[in-house]
C-alpha positions in Angstrom: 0.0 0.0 0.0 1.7 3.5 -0.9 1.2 6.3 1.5 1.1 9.9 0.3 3.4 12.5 1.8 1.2 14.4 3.3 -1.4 11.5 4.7 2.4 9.8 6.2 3.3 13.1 8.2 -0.4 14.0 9.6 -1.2 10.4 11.0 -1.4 10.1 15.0 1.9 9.2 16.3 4.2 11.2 13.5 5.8 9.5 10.4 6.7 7.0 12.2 3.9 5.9 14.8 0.8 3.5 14.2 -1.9 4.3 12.3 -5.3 4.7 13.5 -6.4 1.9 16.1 -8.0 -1.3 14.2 -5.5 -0.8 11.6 -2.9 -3.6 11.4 -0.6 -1.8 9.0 2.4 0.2 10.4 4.3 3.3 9.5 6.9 2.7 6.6 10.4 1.8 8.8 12.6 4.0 9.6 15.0 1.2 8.1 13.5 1.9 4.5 13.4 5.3 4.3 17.0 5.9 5.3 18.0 3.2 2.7 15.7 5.0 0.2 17.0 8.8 1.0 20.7 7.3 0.9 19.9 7.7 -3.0 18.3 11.0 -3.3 20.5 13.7 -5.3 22.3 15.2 -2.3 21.9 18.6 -3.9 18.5 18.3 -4.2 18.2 17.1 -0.3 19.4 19.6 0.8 17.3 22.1 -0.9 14.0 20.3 0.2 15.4 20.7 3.4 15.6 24.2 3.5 12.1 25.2 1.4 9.8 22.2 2.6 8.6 22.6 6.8 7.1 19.3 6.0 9.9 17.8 4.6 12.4 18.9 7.2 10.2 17.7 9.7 10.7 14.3 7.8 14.1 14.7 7.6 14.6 15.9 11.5 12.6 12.7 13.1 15.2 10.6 11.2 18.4 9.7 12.6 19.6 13.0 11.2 23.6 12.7 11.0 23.0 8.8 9.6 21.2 10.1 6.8 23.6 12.5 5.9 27.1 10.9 6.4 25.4 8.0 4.3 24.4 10.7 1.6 27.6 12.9 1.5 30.0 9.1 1.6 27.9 8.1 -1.3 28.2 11.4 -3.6 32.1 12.3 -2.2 33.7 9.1 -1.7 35.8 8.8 1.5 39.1 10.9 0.3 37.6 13.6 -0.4 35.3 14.0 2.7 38.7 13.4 4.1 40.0 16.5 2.8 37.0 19.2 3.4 37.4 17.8 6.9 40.6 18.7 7.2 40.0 22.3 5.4 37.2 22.3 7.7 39.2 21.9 11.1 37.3 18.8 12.0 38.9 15.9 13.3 40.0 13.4 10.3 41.2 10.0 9.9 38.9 8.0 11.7 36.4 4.7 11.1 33.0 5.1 9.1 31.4 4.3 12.7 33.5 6.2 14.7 32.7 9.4 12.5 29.2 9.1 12.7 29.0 9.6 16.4 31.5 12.3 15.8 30.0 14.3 13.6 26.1 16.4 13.6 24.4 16.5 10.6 25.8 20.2 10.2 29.0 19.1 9.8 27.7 17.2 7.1 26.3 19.8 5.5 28.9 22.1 5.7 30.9 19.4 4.0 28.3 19.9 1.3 28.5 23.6 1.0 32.0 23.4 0.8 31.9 20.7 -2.4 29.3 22.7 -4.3 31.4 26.1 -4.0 34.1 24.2 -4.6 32.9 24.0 -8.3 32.8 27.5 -8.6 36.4 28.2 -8.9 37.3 27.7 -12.2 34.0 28.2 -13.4 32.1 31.6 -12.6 29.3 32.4 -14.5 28.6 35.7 -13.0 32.6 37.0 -12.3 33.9 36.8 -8.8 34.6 39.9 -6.3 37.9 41.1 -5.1 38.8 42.1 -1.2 42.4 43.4 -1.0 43.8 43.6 2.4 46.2 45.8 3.4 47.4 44.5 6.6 51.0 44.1 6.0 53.6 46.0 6.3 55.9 44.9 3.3 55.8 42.3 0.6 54.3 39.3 1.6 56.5 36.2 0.7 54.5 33.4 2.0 51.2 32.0 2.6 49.2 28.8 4.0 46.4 27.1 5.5 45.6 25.5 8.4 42.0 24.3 8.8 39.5 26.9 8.4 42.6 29.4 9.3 44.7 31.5 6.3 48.1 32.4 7.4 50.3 35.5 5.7 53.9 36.1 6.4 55.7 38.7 5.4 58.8 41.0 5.2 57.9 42.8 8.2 58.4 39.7 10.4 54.7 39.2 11.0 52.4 36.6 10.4 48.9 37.5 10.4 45.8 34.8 11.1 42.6 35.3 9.2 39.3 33.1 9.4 38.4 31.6 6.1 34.6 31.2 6.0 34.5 35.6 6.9 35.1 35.9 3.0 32.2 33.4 2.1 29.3 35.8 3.7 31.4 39.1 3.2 29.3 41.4 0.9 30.3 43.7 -1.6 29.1 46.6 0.5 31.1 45.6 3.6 34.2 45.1 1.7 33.7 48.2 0.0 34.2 49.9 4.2 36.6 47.7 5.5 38.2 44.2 4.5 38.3 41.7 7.2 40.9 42.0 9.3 43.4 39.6 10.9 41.9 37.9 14.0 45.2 37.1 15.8 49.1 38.0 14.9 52.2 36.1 15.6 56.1 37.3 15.9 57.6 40.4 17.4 61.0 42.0 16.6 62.9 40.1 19.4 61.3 36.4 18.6 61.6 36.7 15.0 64.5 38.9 13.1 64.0 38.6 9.8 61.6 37.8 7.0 58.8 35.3 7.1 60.4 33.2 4.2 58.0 30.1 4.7 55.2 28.5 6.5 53.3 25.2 7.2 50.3 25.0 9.4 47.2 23.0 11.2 44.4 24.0 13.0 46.0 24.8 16.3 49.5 26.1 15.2 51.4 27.3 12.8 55.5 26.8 12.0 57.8 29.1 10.5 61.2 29.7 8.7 63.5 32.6 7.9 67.0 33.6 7.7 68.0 32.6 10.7 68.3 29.6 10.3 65.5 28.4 12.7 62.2 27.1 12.5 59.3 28.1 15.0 56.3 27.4 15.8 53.3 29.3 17.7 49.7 28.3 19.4 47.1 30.1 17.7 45.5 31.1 21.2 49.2 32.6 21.4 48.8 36.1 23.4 50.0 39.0 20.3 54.2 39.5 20.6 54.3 36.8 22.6 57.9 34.7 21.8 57.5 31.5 19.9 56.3 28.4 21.6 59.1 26.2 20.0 62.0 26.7 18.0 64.0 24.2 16.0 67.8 24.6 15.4 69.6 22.4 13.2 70.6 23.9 10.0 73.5 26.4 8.9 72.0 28.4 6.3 68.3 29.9 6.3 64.9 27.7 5.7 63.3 28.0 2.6 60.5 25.6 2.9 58.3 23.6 5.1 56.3 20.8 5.6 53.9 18.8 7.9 53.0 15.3 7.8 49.6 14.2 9.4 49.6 12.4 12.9 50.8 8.3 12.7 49.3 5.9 13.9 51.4 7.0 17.1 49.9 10.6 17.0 53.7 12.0 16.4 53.6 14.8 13.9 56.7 15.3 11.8 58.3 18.9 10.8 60.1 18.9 8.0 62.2 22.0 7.1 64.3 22.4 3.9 67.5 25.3 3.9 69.6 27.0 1.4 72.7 24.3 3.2 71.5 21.7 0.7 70.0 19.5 3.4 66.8 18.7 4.7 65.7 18.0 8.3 63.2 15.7 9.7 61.8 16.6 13.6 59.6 15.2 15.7 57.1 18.7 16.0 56.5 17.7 19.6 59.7 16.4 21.0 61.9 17.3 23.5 62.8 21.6 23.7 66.4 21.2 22.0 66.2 18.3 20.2 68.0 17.4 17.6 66.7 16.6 13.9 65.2 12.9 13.7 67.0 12.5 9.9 69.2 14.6 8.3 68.5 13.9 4.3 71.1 15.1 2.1 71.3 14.5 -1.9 71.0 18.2 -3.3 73.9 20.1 -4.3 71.7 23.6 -3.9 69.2 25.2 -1.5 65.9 23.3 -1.5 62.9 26.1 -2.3 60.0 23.2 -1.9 58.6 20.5 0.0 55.6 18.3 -0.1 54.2 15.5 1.5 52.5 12.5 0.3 50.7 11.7 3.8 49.2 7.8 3.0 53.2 6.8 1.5 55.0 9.0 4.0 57.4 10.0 1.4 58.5 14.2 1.1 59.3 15.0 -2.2 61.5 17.9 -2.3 62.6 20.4 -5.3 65.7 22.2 -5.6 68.1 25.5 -7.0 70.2 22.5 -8.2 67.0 22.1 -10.9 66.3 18.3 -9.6 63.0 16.6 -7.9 63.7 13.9 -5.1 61.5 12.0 -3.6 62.4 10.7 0.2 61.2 8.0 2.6 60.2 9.8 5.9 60.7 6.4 7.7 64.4 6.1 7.2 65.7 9.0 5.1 66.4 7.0 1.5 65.9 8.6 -1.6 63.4 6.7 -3.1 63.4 8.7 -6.8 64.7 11.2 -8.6 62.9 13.1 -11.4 64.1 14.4 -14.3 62.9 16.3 -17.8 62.8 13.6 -20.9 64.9 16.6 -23.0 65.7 18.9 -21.0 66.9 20.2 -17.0 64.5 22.4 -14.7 66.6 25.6 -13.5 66.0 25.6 -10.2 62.6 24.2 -8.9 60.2 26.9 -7.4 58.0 24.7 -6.1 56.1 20.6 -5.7 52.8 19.7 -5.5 50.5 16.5 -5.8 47.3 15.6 -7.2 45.6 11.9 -5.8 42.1 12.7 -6.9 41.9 10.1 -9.7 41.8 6.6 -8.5 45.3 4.9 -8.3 47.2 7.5 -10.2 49.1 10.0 -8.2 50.7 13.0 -10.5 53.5 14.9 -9.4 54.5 18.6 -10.6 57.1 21.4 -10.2 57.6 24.3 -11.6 60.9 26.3 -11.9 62.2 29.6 -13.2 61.0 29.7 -17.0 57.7 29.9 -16.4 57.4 25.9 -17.3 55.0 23.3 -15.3 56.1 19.8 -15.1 54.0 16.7 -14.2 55.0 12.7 -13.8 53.4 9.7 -12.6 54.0 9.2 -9.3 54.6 5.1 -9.5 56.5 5.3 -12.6 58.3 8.2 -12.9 57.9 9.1 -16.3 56.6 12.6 -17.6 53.3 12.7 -18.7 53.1 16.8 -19.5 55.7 19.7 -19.7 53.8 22.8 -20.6 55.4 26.6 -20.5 52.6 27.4 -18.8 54.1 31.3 -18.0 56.3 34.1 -19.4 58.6 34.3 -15.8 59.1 32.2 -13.3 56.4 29.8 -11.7 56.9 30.9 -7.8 53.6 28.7 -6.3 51.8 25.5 -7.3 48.7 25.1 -5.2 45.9 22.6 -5.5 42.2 23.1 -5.0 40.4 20.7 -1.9 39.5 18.5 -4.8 41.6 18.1 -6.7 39.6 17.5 -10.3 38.6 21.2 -10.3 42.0 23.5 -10.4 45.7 23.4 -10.0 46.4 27.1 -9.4 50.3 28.6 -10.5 51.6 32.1 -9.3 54.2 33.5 -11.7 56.3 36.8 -11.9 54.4 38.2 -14.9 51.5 39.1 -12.7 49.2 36.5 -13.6 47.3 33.5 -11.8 46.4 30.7 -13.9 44.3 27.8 -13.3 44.7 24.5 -15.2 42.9 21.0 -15.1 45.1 18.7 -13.2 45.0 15.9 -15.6 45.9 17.4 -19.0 47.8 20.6 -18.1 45.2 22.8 -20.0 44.3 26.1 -18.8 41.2 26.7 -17.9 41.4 30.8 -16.4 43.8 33.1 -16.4 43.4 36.5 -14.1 45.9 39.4 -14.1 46.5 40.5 -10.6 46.8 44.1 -12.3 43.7 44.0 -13.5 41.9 42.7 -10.4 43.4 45.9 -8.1 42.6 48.8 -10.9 39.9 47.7 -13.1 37.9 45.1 -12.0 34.4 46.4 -10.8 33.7 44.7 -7.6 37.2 45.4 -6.2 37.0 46.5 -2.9 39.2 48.4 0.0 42.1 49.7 -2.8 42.5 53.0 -4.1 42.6 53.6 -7.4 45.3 55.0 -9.1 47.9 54.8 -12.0 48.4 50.9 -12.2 51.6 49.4 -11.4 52.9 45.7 -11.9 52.1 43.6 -9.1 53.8 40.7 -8.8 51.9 37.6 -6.9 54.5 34.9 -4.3 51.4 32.6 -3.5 48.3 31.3 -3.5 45.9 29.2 -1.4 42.6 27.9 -2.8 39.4 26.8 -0.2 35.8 26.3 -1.5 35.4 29.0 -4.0 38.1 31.6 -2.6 41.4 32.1 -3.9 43.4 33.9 -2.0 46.7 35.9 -3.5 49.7 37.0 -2.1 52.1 39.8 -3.7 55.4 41.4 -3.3 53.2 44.7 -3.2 52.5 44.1 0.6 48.9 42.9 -0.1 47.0 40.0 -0.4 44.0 39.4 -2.6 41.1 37.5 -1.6 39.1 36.7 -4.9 35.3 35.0 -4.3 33.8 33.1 -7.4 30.1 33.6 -7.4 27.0 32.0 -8.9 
């Protein structure tokens, strides 16, 4: 017998009591319905959620979260929920059951929201608007994120903390009176002297390196000025990239720091104050300008001045792999980044000083694409939280370009120039006679890319419908 809507929600009892006494049939189960909503378009869910009393009613005397996490696994697959969790701040890595009694059904939803802005990036049918802030004092050399957190760090020794999701629900009009500004700042002319030159973070701390040689690292709840929390000393010459690898199966995080003295160092983040390195890798002959982590095969691939690309076990410090052009050298690798959204295959790229993009496969080694991709140097590679939508590159000659991650084919390009003095919606700048800006990095989240430059300002550029 098939029950209409309406006739299931208005019996005695709700949706899911008996029906009128002297009635032997029951209420469909609970059983069914979540096995029958598991299917529903999760888009579409979610919509008659929000327009439909009725429905949400439905919805609500459900075992809410169940319904969800079976939805969202179903449309997202488990890698990546894994990542919007992560970009989310929410706790990641744990069992199908274990994360349902973790996580509400808003957290489910805001998984959701993030995967359908997501889409957005690369694809704007309506443009995008522009937020500059001004917060820094002198050219901003790096940039990262660290769960729903965006970190700047800059020549004036500063790093500044913003909250992502701000620039989701900031309107034109507010932007237009003030950007969003920095809820907390880190470093102090006595704990930090000299540049901000790189970063790595998480949710509840962030690490930095400059020229003197040391790494250190800060608590977000960190008072303002307030000296680092630890600092990590091990290398002669000063640290031009970092990395983090995700907790083990032990809960130790690793650090791993990369210097202009050839070498790389591996520390455990939360041993002893003093410590030295866990493993000292060393196989470059010149400063190593990039470092990324492939979390599942604990390997670090690095890049390096010396124009090679080595890839090195976490575990015990081998070299693993080295790649290499099929014609022709890099000059000096800018930066690494990886792209496991497809299956098996795990692609690696690099980019280096002329402007070219590189990309192998991961298991083999071989090159699958070499594309010029810029007319100066490529100085940031950054990847989108899912990864099918946009690899992003930052190059000196002022643009950002956004490619598809399997073919190496552009799919947007933006002038950083043209964003500040003649884009429409730009916000918080003044206009005046243009003047090449030059953009370090970039960090992608949902639908916002954000921009660093050498002009002392970042860009915070939201993709609309």
């Amino acid at each position: 017998r098939q029950l209409g809507f309406r006739e299931l929600l208005s019996r005695p009892g709700g949706a899911w009591g008996f029906m009128e006494e002297g009635e032997r049939e029951r209420g469909m189960p609970r059983s069914l319905f979540l096995y029958i909503l598991g299917f529903c378009d999760l888009d579409e869910l979610a919509k008659m959620e929000m327009v439909s009393t009725s429905w949400n009613s439905l919805v609500q005397s459900l075992e809410s979260s169940t319904l969800w996490q079976r939805c969202v696994h179903r449309a997202l697959g488990r890698q990546k929920i894994e990542r919007y969790k992560v970009a989310l701040g929410l706790k990641s890595g744990q069992s199908y059951h274990q994360e349902g009694s973790d996580l509400q059904a808003r957290n489910w939803k805001r998984i959701l929201r993030l995967n359908v802005s997501e889409k957005l990036l690369p694809n704007n049918p309506k443009g995008m608007r522009a937020t500059v802030l001004h917060d820094h004092e002198g050219p901003v050399i790096s940039m990262c994120g660290g769960g729903p957190y965006l970190f700047t760090g800059g020549g004036d020794r500063r790093i500044f903390m913003y909250r992502i999701p701000t620039f989701l629900s900031y309107t034109l009009e507010s932007a237009e009176k003030k950007a969003p500004a920095p809820i907390r700042s880190f470093g102090a002319d006595h704990a930090q002297p000299g540049p901000i030159l790189c970063m790595a973070a998480m949710r509840d701390f962030v690490v930095a390196g400059g020229l003197d040689c040391k790494a250190r690292l800060w608590k977000i709840d960190s008072s303002p000025g307030s000296p680092a929390h630890r600092e990590y000393a091990g290398h002669s010459g000063p640290i031009w990239s970092i990395a983090l690898t995700s907790p083990d199966d032990s809960d130790q995080v690793h650090l791993i720091t990369g210097s202009v003295d050839t070498t790389i160092n591996i520390w455990d983040l939360w041993g002893p104050q003093g410590a030295l390195p866990l493993l000292r890798l060393e196989g470059h002959y010149s400063g190593v300008a990039a470092l990324h982590v492939l979390q599942q095969e604990r390997v670090v691939i690095s890049g390096g001045d010396d124009g090679t690309v080595r890839m090195w076990s976490i575990e015990d410090g081998r070299c693993t792999l080295s790649l290499e052009g099929e014609s022709e050298k890099f000059n000096n690798v800018q930066s690494c980044q990886i792209d496991r959204g497809r299956d098996t295959f795990i692609a690696v790229y690099a980019s280096d000083t002329r402007g070219k993009i590189w990309m192998w496969d991961y298991g083999t080694g071989e090159v699958v694409q070499a594309v010029t991709a810029h007319d100066a140097a490529v100085t940031g590679l950054s990847m989108s939280l899912s990864p099918e939508y946009s690899l992003i590159s930052t190059s000196m000659d002022g643009t950002i370009k956004l490619w598809k991650p399997e073919t190496l084919t552009c799919q947007k390009s933006l002038s950083i120039t043209d964003i500040l003095y003649n884009h429409p919606r730009s916000a918080g700048h003044e206009r005046s006679q243009p003047e090449k800006v030059h953009p370090s990095k970039s960090h992608a989240w949902g639908n916002i890319l954000f921009i660093s430059t050498w002009n002392a300002s970042v860009l915070a550029c939201v993709f609309s419908e």
